[in-house]
N, C-alpha and C positions, 0 to 999 in steps of 0.2 A: 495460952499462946506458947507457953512452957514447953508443952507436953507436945503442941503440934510441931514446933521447932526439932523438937528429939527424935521426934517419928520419922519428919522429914528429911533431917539427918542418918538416923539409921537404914530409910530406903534409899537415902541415894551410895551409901558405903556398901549395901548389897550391891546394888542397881553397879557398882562401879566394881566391884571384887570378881561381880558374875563378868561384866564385859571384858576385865582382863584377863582372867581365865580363858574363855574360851578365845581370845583372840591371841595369846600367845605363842608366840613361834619357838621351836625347837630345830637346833641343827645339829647332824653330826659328819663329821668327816671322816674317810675309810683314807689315809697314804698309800697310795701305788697300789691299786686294788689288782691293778693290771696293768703288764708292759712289754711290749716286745718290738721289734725291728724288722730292718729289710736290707738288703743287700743286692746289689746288682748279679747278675749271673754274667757269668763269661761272654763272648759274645768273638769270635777267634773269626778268620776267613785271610787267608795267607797264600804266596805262591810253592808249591811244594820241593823245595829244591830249584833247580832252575831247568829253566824250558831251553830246548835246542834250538829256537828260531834263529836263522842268521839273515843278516842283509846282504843284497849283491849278491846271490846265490843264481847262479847262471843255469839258466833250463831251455831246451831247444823242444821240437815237437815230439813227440812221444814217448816223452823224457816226464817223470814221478820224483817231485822233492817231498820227502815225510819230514815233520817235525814233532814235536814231543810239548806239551804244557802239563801240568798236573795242580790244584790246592788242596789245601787240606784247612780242618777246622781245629787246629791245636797248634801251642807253641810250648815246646817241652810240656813240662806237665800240668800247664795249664788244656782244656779241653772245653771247647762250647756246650753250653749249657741248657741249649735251644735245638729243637728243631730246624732248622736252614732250609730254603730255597735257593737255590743257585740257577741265577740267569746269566749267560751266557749267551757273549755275543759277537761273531764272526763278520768281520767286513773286508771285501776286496773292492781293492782302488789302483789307482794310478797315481807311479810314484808322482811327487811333484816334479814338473818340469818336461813329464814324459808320458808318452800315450800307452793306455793299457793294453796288454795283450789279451786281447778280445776273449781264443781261442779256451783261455786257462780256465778249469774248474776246479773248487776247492772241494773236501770233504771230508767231514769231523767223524770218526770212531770215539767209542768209548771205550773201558779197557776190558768187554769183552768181545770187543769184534765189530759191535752192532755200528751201524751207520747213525748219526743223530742228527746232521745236520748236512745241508749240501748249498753249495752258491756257484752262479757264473757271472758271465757281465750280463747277465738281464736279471738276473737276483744277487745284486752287488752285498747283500745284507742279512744276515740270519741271525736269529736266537734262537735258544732252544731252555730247558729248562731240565735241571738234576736238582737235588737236593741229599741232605745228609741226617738222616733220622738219628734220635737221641741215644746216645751211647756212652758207658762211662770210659769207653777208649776211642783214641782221636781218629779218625779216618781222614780217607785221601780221594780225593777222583782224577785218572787220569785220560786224558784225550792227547789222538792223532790227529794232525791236522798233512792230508796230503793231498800237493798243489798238482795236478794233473794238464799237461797238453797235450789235448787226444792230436794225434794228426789229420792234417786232411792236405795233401799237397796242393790243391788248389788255392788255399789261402796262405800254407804255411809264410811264404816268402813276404807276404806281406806285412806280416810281426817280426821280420828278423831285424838286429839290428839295437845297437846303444841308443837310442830315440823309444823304444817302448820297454817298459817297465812297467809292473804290479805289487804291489803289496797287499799284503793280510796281517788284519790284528784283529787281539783277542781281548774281551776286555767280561769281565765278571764282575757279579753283584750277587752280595746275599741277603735276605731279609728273611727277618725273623718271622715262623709258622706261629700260629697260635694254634 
């Protein structure tokens, strides 16, 4: 009983050395195997200087008010860092309190001439779309905006007068190209 006792003892301290062996776990750690960051890019859309728009700006028929707006994608020597989309959007209205002058039409140049946008009173509303591709120096886009009333004597007489009034404004958005 001696002898089976020992044997069975020696198989279970095998039986027990093998199962720890193979089921033990090994770990190792690597510190900062890898690391690095992110940082936002610029992201700039500004008025360029300042636009000539004025209010109260008195126009008869066949009379041409031009104005001037301009942005740009930098502020000193910070510079966007993105591709931009620039929507741009033109509306004539009637000031408050006073009726529009029907006759006026608007129309946006851009600063090589080209015509990019056009409105009257049955297209009270435009956009139009530029954009400013990636560059490590800041650019600018400028637009004319001029407010035209062609004549026509048969109506003229009918917008004269401090009771009718137009306005145009300009309002811009940029979002980022991918």
């Amino acid at each position: 009983m001696k002898k089976a006792l020992v044997v069975f003892s020696l198989v279970l301290v095998i039986a027990v050395s093998i199962v720890a062996g193979t089921l033990a776990m090994y770990t190792t750690t690597i510190d900062t195997l890898a690391q690095g960051s992110v940082v936002a890019k610029e992201f700039i859309l500004l008025e360029d200087g300042s636009d000539t728009f004025t209010n109260d700006v008195k126009i008869a028929p066949a009379e041409t008010q031009n104005w001037q707006f301009a942005v740009k994608n930098f502020d000193g020597a910070k510079i966007t860092e993105t591709k931009m989309k620039l929507d741009v959007t033109i509306n004539l209205a009637a000031i408050s309190g006073k009726n529009e002058i029907a006759p006026l039409t608007v129309t946006v140049k851009n600063s090589n001439g080209d015509t990019v946008a056009a409105l009257d009173s049955t297209h009270k509303t435009v956009t139009f779309q530029d954009e400013f591709p990636i560059a490590a120096a800041g650019q600018s886009k400028s637009y004319t905006v001029a407010v035209n009333w062609p004549s026509n004597n048969a109506v003229d007489y009918s917008y004269a007068g401090a009771n009718f009034g137009s306005a145009v404004t300009v309002s811009v958005t940029g979002t980022q190209v991918a």
